[in-house]
KOLPA-699218 format. One line per field, with one value per residue (C-alpha): residue number from 1; x, y, z; residue in one letter. Coordinates in nm, 2 decimals. Layout:
// KOLPA-699218
num NUM/...
u X/...
v Y/...
w Z/...
residu a/...
//
This chain:
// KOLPA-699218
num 1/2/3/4/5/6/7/8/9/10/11/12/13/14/15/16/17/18/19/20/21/22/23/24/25/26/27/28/29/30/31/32/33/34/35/36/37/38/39/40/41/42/43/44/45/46/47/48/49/50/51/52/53/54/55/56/57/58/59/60/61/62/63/64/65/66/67/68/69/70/71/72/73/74/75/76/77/78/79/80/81/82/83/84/85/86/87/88/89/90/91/92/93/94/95/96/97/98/99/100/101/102/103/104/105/106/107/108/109/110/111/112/113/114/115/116/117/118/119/120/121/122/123/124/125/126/127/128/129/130/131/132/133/134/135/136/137/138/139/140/141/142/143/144/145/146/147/148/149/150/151/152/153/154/155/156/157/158/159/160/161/162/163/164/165/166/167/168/169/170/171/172/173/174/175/176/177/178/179/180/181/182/183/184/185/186/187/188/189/190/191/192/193/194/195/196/197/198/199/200/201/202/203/204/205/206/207/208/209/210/211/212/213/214/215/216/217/218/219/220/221/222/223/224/225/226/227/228/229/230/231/232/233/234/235/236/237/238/239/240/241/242/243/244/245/246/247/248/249/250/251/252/253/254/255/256/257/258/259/260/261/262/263/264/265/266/267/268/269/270/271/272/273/274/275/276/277/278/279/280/281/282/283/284/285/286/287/288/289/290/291/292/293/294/295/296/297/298/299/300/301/302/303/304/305/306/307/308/309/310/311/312/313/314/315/316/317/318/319/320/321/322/323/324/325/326/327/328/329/330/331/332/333/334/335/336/337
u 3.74/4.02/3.90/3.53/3.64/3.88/3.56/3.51/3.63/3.53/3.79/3.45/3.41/3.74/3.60/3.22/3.22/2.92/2.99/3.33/3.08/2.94/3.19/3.21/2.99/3.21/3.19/2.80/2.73/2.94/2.72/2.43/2.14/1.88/1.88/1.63/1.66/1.43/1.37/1.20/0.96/0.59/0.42/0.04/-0.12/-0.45/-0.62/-0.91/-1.10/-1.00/-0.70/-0.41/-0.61/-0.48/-0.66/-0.57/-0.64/-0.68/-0.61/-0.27/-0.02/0.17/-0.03/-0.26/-0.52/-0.38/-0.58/-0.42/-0.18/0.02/0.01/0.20/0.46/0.45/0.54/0.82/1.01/0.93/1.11/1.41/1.49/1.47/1.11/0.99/0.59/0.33/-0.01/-0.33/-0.62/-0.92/-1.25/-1.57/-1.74/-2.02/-2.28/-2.12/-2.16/-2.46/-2.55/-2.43/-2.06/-2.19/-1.90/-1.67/-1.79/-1.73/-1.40/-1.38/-1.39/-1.11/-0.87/-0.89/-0.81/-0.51/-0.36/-0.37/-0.22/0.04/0.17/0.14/0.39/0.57/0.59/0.88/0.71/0.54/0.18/-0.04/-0.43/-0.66/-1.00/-1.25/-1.55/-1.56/-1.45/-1.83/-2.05/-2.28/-2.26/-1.87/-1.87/-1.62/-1.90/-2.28/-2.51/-2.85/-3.02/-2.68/-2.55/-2.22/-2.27/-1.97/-2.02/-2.23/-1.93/-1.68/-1.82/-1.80/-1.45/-1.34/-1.47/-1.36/-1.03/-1.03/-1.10/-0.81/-0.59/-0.70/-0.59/-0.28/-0.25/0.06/-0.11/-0.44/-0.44/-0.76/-0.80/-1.17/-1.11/-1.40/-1.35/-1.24/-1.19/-0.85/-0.95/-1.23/-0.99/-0.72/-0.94/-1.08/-0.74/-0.64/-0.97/-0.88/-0.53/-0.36/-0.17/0.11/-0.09/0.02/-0.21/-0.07/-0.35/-0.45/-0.47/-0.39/-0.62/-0.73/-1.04/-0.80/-0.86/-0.54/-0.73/-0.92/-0.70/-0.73/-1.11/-1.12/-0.84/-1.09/-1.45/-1.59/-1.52/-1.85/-2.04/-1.93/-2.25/-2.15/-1.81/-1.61/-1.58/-1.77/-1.49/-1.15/-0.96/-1.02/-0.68/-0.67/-0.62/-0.32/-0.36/-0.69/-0.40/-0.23/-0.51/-0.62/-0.30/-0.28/-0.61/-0.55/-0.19/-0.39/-0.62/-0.32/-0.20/0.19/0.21/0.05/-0.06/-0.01/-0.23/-0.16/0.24/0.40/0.11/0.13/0.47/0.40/0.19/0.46/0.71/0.49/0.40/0.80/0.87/0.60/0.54/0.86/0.66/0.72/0.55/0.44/0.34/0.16/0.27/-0.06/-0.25/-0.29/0.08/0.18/-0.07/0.10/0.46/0.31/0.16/0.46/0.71/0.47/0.47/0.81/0.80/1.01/1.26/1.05/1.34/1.50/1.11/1.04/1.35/1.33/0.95/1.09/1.35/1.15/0.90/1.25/1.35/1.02/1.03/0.90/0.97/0.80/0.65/0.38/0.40/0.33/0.67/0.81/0.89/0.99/1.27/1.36/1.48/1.66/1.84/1.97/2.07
v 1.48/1.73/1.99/1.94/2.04/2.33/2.53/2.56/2.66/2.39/2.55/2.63/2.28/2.23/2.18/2.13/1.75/1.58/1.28/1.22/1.07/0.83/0.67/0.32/0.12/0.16/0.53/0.57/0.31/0.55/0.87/0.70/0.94/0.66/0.29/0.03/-0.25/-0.56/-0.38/-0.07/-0.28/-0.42/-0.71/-0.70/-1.06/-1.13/-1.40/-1.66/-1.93/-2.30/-2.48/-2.53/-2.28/-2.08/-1.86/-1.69/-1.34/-1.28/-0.94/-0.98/-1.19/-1.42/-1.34/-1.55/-1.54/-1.78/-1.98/-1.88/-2.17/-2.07/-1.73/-1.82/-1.98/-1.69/-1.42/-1.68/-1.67/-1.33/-1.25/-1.42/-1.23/-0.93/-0.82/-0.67/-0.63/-0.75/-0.60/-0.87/-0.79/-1.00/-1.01/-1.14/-1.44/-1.28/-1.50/-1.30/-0.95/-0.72/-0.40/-0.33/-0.47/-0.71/-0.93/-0.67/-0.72/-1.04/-1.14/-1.48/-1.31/-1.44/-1.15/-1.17/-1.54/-1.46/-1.19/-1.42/-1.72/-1.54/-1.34/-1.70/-1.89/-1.52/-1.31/-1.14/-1.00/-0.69/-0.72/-0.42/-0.45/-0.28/-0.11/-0.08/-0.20/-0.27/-0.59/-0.67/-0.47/-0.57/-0.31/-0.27/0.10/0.19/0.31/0.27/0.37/0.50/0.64/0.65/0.87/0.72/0.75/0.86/0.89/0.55/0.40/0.55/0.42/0.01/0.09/0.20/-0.13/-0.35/-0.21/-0.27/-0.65/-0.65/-0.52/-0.79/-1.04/-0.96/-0.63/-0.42/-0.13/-0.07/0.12/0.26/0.31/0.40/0.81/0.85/1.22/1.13/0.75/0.82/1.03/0.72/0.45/0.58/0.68/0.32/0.14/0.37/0.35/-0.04/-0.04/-0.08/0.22/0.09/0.01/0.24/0.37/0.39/0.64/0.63/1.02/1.02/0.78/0.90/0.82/0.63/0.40/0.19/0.01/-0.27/-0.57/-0.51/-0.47/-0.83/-0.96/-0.89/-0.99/-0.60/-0.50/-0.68/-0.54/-0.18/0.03/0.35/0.49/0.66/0.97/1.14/1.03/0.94/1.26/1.42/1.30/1.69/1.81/1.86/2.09/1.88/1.60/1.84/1.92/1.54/1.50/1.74/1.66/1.28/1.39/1.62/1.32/1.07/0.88/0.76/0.78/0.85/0.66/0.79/0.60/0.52/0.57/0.62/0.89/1.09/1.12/1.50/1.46/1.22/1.46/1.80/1.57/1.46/1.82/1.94/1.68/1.54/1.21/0.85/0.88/0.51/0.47/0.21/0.04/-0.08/-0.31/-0.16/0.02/-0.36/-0.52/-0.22/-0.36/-0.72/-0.70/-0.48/-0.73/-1.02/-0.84/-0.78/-0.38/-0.34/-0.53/-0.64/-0.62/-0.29/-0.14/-0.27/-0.09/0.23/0.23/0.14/0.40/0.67/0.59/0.66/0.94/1.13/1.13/0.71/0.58/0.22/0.09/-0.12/-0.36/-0.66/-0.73/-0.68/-1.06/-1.09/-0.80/-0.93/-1.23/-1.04/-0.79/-1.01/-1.22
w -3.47/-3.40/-3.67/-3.56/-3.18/-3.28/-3.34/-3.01/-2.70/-2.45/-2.16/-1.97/-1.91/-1.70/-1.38/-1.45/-1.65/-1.43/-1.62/-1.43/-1.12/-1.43/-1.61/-1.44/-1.22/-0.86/-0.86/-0.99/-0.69/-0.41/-0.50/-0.60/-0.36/-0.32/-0.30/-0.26/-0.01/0.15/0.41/0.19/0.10/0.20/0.10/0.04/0.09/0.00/0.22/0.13/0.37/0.36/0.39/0.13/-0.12/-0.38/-0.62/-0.92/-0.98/-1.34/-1.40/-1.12/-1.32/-1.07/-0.74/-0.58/-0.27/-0.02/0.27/0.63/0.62/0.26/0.43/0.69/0.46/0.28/0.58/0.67/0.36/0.33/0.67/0.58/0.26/0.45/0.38/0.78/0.71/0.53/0.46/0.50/0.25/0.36/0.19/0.35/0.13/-0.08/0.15/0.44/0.27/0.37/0.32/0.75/0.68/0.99/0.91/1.00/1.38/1.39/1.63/1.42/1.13/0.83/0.90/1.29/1.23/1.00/1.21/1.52/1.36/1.15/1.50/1.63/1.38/1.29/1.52/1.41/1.11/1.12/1.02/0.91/0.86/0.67/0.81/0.52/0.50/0.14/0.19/0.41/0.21/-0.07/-0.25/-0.23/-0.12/0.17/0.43/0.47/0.23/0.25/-0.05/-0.24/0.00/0.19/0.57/0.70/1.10/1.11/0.89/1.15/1.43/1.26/1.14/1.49/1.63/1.35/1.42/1.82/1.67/1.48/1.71/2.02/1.70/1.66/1.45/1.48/1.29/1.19/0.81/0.72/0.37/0.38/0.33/0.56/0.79/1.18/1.10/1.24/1.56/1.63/1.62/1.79/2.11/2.08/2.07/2.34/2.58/2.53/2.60/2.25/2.28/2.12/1.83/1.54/1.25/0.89/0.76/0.38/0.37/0.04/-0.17/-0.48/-0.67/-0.89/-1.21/-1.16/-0.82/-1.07/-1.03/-0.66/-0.65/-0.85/-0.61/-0.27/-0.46/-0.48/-0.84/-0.97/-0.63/-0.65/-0.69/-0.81/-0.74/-0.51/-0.57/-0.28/-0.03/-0.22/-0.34/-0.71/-0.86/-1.05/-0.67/-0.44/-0.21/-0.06/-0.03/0.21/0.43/0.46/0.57/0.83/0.95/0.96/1.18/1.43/1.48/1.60/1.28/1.32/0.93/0.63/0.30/-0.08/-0.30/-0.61/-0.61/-0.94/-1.06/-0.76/-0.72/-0.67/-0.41/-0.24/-0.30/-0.13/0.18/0.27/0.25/0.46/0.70/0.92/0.98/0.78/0.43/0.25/-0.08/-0.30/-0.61/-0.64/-0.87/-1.21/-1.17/-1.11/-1.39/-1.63/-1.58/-1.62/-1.93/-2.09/-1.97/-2.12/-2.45/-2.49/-2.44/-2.13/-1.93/-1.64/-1.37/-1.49/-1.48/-1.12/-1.00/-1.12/-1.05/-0.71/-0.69/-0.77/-0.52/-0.29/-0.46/-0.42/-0.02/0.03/0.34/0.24/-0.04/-0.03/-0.36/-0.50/-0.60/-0.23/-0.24/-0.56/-0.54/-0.19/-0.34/-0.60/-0.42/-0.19/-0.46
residu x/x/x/x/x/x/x/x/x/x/x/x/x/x/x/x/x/x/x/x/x/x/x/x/x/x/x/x/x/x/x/x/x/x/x/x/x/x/x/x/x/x/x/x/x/x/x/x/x/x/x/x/x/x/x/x/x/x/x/x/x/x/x/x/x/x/x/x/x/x/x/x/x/x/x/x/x/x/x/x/x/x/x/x/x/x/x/x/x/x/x/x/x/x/x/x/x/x/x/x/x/x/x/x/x/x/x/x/x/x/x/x/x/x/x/x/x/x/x/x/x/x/x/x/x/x/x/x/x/x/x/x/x/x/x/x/x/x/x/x/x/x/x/x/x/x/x/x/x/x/x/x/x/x/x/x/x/x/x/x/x/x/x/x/x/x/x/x/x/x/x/x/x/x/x/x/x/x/x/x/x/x/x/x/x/x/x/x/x/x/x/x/x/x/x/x/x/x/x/x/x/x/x/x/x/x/x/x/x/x/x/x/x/x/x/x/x/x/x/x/x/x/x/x/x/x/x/x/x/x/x/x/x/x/x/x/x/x/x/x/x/x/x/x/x/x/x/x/x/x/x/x/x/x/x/x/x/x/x/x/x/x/x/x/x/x/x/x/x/x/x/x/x/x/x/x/x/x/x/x/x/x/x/x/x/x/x/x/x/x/x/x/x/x/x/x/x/x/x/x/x/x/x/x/x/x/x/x/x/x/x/x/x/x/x/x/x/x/x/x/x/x/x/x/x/x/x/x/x/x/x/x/x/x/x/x/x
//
């Protein structure tokens, strides 16, 4: 090894070796730049009717649609590992779908039900609701259609007042995912004509017409529904500049913080957003990045717990405030382990 080395002349290296912050666990855990905690973390819940139900979702290994009661159990354990909101997903039944989203309206509605009993039995958790009305429409698009054309004013104007609803229920912020232009400006004068100023909005500014949402659309009923696609509203995924300017659009019109959806693929667009915008930047490990790490794991072509947390991390590392993720519960549990 000696003769091999006297070739060269490593005296540049004197005071440049990186790897002296590396070479044992205590020291790569003082200067590590990002780390994950419970507290990171959001967990996404996806609600049915009835009592003592859970449902399988087959293309989301390991996570189930619970009735309100399991959901409650849920937020409670996931309060005490550390976890400090949870996102409710609520589907209308498809005998409560129509082409209106008239279920939306309705103050008795599963979600309105959910957000007031959870606040009820939790109130220390956080709880954020989503305003889309995919989840009342027949044909599973995220605003009114006529002709195959998306309304977007008339879509506006039901989101606005299905998210007055939620907030009377119980909703600490309202997150519309819909993509639809002024959703944001319409429901924050409504929450504020109505005296829920102190309701936030977490806006999805970021959602991208994406192909990793398909576990998701199967999880809320709307995958078999969906007429068409969504392409006329959600964001071309070759584009990040348009990111940008939905961003700074959906800020001038009141949001308190802004949605990248999908995470792990758009970590560029994460990245541009925390250094342009000094507000609190989420992102979503959503279904198919989940379903991905699942079926890996399953096959043997990963370690499951060493992928989550660098998937994680790297949400962190790009400029992530929060992460929503199915595995929110799941790590909690871990880490504090």
């Amino acid at each position: 090894m000696d003769k091999i080395f006297a070739k060269y002349d490593m005296s540049f290296l004197s005071g440049k070796r990186l790897r002296r912050l590396r070479q044992n666990e205590w020291i790569r855990d003082i200067v590590r730049e990002n780390i994950l905690t419970p507290k990171d973390l959001i967990l996404p819940i996806f609600l049915i009717e009835g009592k003592n139900q859970k449902s399988k979702i087959k293309t989301l290994p390991n996570i189930f649609r619970l009735s309100i009661d399991l959901a409650i159990k849920q937020a409670e354990l996931a309060y005490e590992k550390g976890v400090r909101a949870i996102a409710l997903f609520a589907a209308a039944d498809e005998n409560k779908r129509d082409a209106t989203a008239s279920e939306a309206l309705n103050a008795d509605n599963l979600i309105c039900r959910a957000l007031s009993e959870i606040k009820s039995k939790v109130p220390q958790i956080g709880l954020i609701s989503d305003v889309a009305l995919d989840l009342y429409t027949s044909h599973g698009q995220d605003g009114l259609m006529e002709n195959n054309i998306i309304l977007n004013d008339e879509s506006v104007e039901i989101m606005a007042q299905s998210a007055l609803l939620q907030a009377k229920a119980g909703a600490d912020i309202i997150a519309p995912s819909d993509m639809m232009d002024g959703r944001v400006g319409a429901i924050r004068s409504t929450l504020d004509d109505n005296g829920y100023e102190n309701v936030a909005i977490l806006s999805y500014s970021a959602k991208y017409a994406s192909n990793f949402y398909g576990p998701f659309r199967e999880a809320v009923g709307s995958a078999k529904l969906l007429k068409g696609d969504k392409r006329t509203y959600q964001l071309d995924f070759a584009n990040s500049d348009e990111a940008m300017r939905e961003i700074e659009q959906d800020l001038a019109e009141g949001a308190d913080m802004i949605m990248i959806k999908p995470g792990l693929p758009y970590l560029d667009v994460i990245r541009r957003a925390a250094d342009r915008f000094n507000i609190p930047i989420f992102a979503y490990q959503v279904s198919g990045e989940y379903s991905m790490i699942e079926y890996a794991a399953q096959n043997g072509a990963l370690n499951k717990d060493g992928a989550i947390i660098e998937s994680l991390l790297a949400f962190k590392r790009a400029g992530a405030m929060a992460i929503f993720s199915y595995y929110a519960l799941e790590m909690a549990i871990k880490l504090n382990d």
